[in-house]
Backbone bond lengths (Angstrom), bond angles and torsions (degrees), N, CA, C in turn:
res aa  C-N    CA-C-N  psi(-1)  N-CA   C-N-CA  omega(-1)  CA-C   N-CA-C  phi
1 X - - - 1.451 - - 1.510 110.82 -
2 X 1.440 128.03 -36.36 0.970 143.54 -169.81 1.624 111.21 -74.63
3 X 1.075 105.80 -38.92 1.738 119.35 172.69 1.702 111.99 -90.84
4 X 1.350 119.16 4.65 1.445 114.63 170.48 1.879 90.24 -107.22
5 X 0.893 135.35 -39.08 1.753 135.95 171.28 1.732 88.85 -46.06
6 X 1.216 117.03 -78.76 1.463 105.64 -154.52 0.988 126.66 -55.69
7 X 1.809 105.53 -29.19 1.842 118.04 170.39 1.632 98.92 -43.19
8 X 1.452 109.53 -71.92 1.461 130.67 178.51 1.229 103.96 -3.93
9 X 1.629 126.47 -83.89 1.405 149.12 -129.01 1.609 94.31 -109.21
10 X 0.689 91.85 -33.54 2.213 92.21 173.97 1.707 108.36 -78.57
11 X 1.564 108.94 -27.33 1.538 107.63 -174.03 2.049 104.66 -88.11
12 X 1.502 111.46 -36.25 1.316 118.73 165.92 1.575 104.42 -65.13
13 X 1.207 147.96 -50.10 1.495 137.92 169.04 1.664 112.89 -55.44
14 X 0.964 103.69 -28.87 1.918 104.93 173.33 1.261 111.95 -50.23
15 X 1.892 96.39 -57.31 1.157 107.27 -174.41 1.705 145.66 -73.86
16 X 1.326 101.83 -5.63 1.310 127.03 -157.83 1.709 73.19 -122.31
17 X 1.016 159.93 -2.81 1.315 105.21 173.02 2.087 89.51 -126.42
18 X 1.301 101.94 21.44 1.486 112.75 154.76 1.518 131.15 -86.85
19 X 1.398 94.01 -17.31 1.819 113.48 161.58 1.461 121.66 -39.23
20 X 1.330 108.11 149.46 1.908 104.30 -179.96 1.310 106.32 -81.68
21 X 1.307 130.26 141.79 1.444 150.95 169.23 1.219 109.36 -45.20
22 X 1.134 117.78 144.88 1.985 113.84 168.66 1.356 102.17 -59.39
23 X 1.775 108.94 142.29 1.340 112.07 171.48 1.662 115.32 -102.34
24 X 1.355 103.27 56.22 1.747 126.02 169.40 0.959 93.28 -54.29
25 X 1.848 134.01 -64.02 1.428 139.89 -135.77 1.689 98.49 -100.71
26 X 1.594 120.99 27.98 1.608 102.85 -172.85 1.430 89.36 -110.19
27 X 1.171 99.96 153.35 1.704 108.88 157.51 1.402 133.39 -81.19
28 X 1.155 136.00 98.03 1.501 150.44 165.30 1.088 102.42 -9.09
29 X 1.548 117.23 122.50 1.880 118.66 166.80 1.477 95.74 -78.41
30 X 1.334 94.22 163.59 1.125 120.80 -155.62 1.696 109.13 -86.45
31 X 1.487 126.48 130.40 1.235 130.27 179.57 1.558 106.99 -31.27
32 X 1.250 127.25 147.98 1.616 108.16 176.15 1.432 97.86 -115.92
33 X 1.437 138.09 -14.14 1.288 150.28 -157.06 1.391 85.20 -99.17
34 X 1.843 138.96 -43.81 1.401 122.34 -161.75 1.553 94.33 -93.50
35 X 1.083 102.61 -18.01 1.880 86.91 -177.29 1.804 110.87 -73.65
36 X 1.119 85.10 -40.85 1.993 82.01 -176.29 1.482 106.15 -75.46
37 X 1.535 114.09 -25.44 1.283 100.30 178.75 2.021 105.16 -68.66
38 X 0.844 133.90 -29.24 1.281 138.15 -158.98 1.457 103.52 -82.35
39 X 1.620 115.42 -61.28 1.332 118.73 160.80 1.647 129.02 -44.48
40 X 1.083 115.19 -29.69 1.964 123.44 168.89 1.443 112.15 -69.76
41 X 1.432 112.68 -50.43 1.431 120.82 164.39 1.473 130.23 -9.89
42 X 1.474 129.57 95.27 1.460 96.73 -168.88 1.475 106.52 -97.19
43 X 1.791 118.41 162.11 1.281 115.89 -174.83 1.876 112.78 -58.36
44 X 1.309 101.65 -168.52 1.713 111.69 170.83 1.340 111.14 -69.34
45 X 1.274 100.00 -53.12 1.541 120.86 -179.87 1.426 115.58 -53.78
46 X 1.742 123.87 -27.39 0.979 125.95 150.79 1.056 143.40 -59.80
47 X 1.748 120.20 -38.98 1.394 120.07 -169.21 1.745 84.96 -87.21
48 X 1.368 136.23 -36.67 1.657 97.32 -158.14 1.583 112.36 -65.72
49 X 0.958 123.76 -40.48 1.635 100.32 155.46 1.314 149.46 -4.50
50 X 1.279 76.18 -65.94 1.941 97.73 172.12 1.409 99.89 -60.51
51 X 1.335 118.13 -74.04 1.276 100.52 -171.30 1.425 144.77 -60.63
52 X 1.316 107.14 -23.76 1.400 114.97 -175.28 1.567 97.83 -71.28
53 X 1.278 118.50 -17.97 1.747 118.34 171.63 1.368 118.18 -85.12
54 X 1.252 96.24 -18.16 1.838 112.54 164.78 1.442 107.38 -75.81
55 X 1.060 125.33 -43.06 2.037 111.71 178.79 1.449 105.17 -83.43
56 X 1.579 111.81 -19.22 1.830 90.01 -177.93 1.135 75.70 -100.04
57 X 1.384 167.39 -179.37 1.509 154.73 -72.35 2.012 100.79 -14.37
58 X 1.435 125.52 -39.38 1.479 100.33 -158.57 1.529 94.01 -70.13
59 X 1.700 100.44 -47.44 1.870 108.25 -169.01 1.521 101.28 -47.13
60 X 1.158 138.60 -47.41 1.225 126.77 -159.66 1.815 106.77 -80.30
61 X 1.548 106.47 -0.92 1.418 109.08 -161.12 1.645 90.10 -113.23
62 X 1.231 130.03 -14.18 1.278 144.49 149.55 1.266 120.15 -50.81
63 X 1.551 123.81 -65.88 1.405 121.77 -170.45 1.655 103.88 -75.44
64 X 1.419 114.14 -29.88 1.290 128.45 -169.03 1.904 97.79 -54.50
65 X 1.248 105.31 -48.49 1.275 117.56 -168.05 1.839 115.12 -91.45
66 X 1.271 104.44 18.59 1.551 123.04 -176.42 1.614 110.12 -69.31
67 X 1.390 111.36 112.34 1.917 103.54 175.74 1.334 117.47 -57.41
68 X 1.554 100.66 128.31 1.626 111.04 168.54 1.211 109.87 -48.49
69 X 1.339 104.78 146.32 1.487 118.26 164.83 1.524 129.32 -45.08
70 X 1.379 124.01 134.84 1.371 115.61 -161.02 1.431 92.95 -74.61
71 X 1.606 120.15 149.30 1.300 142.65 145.07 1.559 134.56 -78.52
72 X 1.455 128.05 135.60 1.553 97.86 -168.99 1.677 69.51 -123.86
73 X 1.415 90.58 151.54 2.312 102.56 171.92 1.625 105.04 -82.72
74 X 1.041 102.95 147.24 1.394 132.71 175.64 1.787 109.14 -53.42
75 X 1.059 133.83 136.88 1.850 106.90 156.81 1.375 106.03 -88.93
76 X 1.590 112.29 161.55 0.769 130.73 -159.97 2.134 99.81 -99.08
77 X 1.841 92.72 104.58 1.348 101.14 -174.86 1.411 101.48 -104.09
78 X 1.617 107.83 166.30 1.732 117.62 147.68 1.687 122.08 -59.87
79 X 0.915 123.96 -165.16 1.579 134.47 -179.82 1.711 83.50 -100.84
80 X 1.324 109.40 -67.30 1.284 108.47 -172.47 1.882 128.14 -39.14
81 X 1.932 79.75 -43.15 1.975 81.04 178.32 1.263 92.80 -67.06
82 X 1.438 129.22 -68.47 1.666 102.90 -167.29 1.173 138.05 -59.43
83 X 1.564 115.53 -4.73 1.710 101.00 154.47 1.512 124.04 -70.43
84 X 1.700 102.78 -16.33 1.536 95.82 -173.15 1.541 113.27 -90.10
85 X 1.688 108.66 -18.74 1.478 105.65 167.80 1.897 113.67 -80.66
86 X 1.488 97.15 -6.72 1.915 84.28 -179.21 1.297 76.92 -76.55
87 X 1.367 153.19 -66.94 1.479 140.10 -147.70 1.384 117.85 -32.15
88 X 1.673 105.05 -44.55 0.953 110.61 -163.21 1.728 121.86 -93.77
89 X 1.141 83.43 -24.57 2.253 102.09 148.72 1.355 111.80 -51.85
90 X 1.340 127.11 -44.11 1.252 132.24 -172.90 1.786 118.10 -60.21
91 X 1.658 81.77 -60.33 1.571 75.76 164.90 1.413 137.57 -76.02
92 X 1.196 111.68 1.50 1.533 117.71 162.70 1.288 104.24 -73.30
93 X 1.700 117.86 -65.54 1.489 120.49 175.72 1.229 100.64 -30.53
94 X 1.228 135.78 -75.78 1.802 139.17 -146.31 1.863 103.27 -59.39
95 X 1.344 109.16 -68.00 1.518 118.52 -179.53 1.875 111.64 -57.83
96 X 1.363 115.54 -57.47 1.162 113.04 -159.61 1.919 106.06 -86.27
97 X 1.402 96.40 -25.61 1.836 103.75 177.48 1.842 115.53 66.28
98 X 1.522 104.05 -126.11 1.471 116.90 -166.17 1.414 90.94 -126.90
99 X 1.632 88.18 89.10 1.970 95.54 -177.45 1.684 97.31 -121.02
100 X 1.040 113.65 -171.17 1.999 131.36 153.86 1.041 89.32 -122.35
101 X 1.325 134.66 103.17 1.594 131.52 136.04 1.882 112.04 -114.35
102 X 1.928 90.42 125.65 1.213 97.45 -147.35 1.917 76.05 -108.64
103 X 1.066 140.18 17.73 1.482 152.13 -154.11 1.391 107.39 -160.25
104 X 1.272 135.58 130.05 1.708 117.91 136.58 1.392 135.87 -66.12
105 X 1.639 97.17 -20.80 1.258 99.27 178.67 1.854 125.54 -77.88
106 X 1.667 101.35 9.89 1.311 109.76 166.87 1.264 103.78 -110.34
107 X 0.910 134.59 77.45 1.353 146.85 152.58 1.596 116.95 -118.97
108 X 0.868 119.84 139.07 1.737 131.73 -178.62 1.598 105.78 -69.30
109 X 1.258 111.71 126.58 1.543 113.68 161.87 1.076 123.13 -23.34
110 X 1.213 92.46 -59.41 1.864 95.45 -172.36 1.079 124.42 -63.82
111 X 1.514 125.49 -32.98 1.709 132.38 167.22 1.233 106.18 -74.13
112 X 1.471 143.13 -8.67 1.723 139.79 175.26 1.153 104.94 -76.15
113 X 1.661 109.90 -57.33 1.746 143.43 156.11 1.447 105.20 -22.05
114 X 1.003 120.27 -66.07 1.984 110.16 -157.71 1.789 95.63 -106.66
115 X 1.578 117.87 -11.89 1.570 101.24 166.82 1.744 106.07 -88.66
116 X 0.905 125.74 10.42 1.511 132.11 176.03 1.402 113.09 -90.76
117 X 1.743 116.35 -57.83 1.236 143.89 -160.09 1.854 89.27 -73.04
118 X 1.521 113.32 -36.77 1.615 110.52 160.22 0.930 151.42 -97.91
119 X 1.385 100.53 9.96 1.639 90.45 151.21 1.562 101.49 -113.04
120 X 0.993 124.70 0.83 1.529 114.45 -177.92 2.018 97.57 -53.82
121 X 1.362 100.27 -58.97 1.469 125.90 162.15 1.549 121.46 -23.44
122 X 1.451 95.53 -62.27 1.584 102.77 169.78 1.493 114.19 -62.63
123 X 1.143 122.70 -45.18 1.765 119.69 -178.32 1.708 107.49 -98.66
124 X 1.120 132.52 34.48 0.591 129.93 125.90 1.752 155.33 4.87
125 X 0.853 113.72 -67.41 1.220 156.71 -150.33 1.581 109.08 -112.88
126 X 1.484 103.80 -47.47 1.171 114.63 -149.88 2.214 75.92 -100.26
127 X 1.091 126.96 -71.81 1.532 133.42 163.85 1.775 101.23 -34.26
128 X 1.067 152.65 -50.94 1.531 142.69 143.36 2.239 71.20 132.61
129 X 0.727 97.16 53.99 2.048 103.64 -179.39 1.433 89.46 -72.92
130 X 1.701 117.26 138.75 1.542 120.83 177.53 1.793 86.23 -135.06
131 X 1.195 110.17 116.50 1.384 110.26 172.40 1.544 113.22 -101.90
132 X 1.740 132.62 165.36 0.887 118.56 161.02 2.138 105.33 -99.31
133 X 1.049 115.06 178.58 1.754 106.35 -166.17 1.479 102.81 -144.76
134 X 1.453 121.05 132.32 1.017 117.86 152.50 1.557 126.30 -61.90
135 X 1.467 129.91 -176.45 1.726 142.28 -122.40 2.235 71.23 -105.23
136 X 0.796 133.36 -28.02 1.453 117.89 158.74 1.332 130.25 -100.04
137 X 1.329 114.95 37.33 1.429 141.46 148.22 1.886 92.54 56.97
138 X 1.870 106.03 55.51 1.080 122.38 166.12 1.780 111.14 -106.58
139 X 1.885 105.36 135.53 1.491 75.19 -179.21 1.280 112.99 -102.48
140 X 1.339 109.47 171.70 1.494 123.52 153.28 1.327 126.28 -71.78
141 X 1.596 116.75 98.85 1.070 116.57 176.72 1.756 110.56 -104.02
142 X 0.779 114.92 143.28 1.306 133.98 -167.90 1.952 117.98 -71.68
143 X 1.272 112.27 121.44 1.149 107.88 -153.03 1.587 105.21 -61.48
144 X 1.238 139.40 -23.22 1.518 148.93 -165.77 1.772 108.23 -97.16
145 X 0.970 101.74 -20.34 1.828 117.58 150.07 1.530 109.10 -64.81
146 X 1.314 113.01 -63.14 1.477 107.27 -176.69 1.290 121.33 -59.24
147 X 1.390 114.06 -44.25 1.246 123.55 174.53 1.537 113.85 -33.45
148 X 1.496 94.53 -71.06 1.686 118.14 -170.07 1.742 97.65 -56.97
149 X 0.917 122.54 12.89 1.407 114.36 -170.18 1.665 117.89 -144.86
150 X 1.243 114.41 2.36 1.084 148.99 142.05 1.843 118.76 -79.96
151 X 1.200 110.40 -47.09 1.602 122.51 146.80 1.352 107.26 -30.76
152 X 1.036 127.56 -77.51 1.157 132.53 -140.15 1.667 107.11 -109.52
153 X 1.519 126.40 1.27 1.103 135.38 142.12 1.651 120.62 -70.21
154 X 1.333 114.42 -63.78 1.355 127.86 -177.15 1.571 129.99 -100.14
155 X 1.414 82.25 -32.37 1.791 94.65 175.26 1.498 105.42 95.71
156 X 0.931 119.05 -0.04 1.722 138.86 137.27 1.598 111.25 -7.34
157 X 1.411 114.13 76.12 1.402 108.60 -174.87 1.699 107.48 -79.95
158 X 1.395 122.07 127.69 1.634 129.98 164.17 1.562 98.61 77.18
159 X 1.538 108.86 54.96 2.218 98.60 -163.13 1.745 76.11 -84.57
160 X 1.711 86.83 140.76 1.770 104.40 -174.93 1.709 90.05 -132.12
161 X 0.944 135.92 151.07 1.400 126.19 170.78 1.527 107.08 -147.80
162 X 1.469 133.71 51.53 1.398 118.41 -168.13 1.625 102.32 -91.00
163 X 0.601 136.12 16.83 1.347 134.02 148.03 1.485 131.62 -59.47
164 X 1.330 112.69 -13.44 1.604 128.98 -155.90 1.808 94.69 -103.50
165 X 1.173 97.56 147.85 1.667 101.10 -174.78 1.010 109.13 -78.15
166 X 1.781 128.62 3.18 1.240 130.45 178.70 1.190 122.74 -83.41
167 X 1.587 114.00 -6.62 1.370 109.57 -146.99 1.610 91.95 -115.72
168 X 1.298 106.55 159.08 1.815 118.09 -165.62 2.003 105.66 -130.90
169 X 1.480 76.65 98.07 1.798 85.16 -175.63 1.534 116.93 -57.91
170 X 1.061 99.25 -12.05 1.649 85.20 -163.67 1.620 94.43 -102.02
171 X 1.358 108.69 -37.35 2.315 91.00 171.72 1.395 96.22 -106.78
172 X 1.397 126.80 69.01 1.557 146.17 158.11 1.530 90.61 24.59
173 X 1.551 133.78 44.73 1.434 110.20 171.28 1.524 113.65 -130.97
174 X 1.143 119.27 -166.59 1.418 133.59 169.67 1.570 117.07 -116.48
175 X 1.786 102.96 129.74 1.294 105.44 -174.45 2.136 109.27 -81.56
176 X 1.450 107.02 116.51 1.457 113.56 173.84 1.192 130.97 -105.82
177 X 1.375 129.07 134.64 1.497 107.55 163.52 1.319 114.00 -141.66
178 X 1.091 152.35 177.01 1.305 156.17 175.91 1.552 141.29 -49.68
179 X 1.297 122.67 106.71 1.413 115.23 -146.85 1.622 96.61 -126.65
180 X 1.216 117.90 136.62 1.205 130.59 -171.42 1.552 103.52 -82.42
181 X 1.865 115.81 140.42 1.465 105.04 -149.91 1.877 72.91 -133.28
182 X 0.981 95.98 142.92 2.247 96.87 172.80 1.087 82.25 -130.23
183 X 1.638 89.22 169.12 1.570 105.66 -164.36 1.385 118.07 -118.47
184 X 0.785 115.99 138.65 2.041 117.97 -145.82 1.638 105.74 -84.84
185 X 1.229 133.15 175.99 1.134 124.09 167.06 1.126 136.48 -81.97
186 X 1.324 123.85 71.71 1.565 104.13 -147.88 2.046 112.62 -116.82
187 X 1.549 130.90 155.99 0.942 97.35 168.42 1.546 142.35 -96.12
188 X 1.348 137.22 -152.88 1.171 125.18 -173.73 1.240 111.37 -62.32
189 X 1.536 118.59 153.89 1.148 141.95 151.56 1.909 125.87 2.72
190 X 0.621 167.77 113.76 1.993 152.56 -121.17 1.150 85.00 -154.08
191 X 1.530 139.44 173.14 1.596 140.95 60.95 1.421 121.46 8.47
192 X 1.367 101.81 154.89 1.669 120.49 172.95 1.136 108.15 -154.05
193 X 1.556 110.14 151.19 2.110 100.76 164.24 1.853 99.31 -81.22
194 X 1.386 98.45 158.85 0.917 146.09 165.16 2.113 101.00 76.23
195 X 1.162 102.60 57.08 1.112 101.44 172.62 2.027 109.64 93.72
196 X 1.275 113.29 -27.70 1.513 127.79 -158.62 1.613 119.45 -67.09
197 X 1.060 135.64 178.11 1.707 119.06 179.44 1.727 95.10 -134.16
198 X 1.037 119.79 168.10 1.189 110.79 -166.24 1.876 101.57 -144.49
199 X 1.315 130.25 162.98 1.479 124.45 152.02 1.069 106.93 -164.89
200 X 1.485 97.45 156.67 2.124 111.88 -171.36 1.618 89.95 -96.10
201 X 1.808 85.36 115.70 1.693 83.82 160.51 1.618 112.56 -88.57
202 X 1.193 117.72 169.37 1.829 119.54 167.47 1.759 107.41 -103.22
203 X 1.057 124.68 113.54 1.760 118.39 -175.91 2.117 80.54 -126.40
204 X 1.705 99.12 146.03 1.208 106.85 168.11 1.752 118.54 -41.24
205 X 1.029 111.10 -61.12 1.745 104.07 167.67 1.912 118.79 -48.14
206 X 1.063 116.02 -35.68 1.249 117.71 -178.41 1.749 127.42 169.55
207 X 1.339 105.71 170.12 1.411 83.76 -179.07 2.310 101.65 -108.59
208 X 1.538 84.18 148.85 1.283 73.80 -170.98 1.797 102.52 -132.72
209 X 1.407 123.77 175.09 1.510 119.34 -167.40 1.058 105.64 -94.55
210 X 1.273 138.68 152.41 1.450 129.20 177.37 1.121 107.03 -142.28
211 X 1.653 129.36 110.97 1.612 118.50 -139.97 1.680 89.62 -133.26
212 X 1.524 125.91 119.31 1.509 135.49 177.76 1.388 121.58 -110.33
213 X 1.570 127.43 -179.46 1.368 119.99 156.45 1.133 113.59 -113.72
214 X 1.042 129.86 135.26 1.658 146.87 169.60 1.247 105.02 -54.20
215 X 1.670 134.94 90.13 1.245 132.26 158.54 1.290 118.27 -121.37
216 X 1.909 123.69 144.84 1.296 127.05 -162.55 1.625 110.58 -114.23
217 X 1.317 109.17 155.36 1.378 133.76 -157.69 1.695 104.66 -121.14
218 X 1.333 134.70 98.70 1.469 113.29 -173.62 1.735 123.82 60.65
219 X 1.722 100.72 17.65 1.389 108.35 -171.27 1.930 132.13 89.63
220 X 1.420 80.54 -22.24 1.525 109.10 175.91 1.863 119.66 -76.55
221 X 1.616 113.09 83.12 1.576 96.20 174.77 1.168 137.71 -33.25
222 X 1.438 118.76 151.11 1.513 127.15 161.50 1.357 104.16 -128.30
223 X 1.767 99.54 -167.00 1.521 108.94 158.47 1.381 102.41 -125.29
224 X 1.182 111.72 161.53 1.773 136.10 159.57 1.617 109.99 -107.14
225 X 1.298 119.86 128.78 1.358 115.57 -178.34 1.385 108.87 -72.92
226 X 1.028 119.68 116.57 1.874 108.73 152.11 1.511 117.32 -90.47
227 X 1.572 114.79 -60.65 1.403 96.72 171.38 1.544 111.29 -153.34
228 X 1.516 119.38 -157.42 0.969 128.79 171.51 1.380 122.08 179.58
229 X 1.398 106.93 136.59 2.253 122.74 -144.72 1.734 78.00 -136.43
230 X 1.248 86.44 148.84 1.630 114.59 154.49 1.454 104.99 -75.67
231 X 1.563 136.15 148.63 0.900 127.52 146.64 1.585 137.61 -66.79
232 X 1.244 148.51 172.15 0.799 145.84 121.02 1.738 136.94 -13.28
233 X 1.231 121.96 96.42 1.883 106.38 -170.32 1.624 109.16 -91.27
């Protein structure tokens, strides 16, 4: 009995001091979630890169995305109306030239005056106009003719001009006669806002826009001046 006790207590001491050691003295593996997070990380020096390629990507995604220029539509003319409105371009070209008039109502008498007195002249013919004429086969056009026709060139409300050496007090009219009108260089037919048509003339100083309204007489188009800008070169 005495030799099965000692087996006992000698085989439990074997065993107990074959046990693993406290692992006080081990070293901790290493987080695996903080290491990759740390390693993915990019430096300072890294991200400004990025970004400064991030605002020139927006700017270029800015202009990229810039609205086209507005378009205005054409109306829909004959061949015929637009020869009779280039006519009437012409005589703006001829009288008013390579101006900025951002108004009609800055225009000088005298250029409303003798672009009126010509086309009255020019349509003529076509209006069935019977003038009587002085001894140099100038006519008498009638001062309330001019008016109305200055109206309807410029928008010239009540145009009176007796100041002008043309004008004949005693048969209330204006002396007219026929003035040769050429035809300027101008290009096709445009759009305008608010309904208007527009065209680039070419004059030695420059080419500039000259933008009207299409209004009719007996059915027959014209123009009304609104204005005229230099372009841009």
């Amino acid at each position: 009995m005495k030799y099965r006790l000692l087996i006992f207590f000698l085989a439990v001491f074997l065993l107990s001091s074959c046990s693993p050691r406290s692992s006080g003295n081990s070293h901790p593996e290493p987080d695996a979630s903080i290491s990759s997070s740390e390693a993915e990380a990019p430096s300072k020096e890294e991200e400004k890169p990025a970004s400064q390629e991030s605002a020139a990507s927006e700017e270029t995604s800015a202009v990229e995305e810039a609205p086209p220029q507005e378009e205005y539509p054409v109306p829909l003319l004959t061949e015929t109306e637009k020869n009779m409105l280039s006519e009437s371009l012409a005589l703006f070209a001829q009288y008013i030239g390579p101006n900025n008039i951002g108004d009609p109502s800055a225009l000088p008498k005298d250029l409303i005056l003798n672009a009126s007195l010509a086309e009255i002249e020019r349509t003529k013919e076509i209006n069935a106009y019977f003038f009587e004429q002085d001894d140099q086969k100038n006519d008498f056009i009638s001062a309330s003719l001019v008016a109305d026709t200055a109206l309807r060139l410029f928008g010239a409300k009540e145009f009176s001009h007796k100041e002008s050496s043309l004008y004949n007090g005693d048969r209330d009219c204006y002396l007219g006669k026929a003035a040769e009108i050429g035809q300027p260089q101008a290009s096709e037919i445009q759009g305008a806002p608010d309904g208007n048509i527009a065209y680039v003339i070419s004059f030695s100083e420059g080419d500039y826009l000259y933008t009207g309204k299409i209004l009719r007489q007996n059915g027959i188009p014209y123009l009304q001046f609104i204005s005229s800008e230099k372009t841009a070169e």
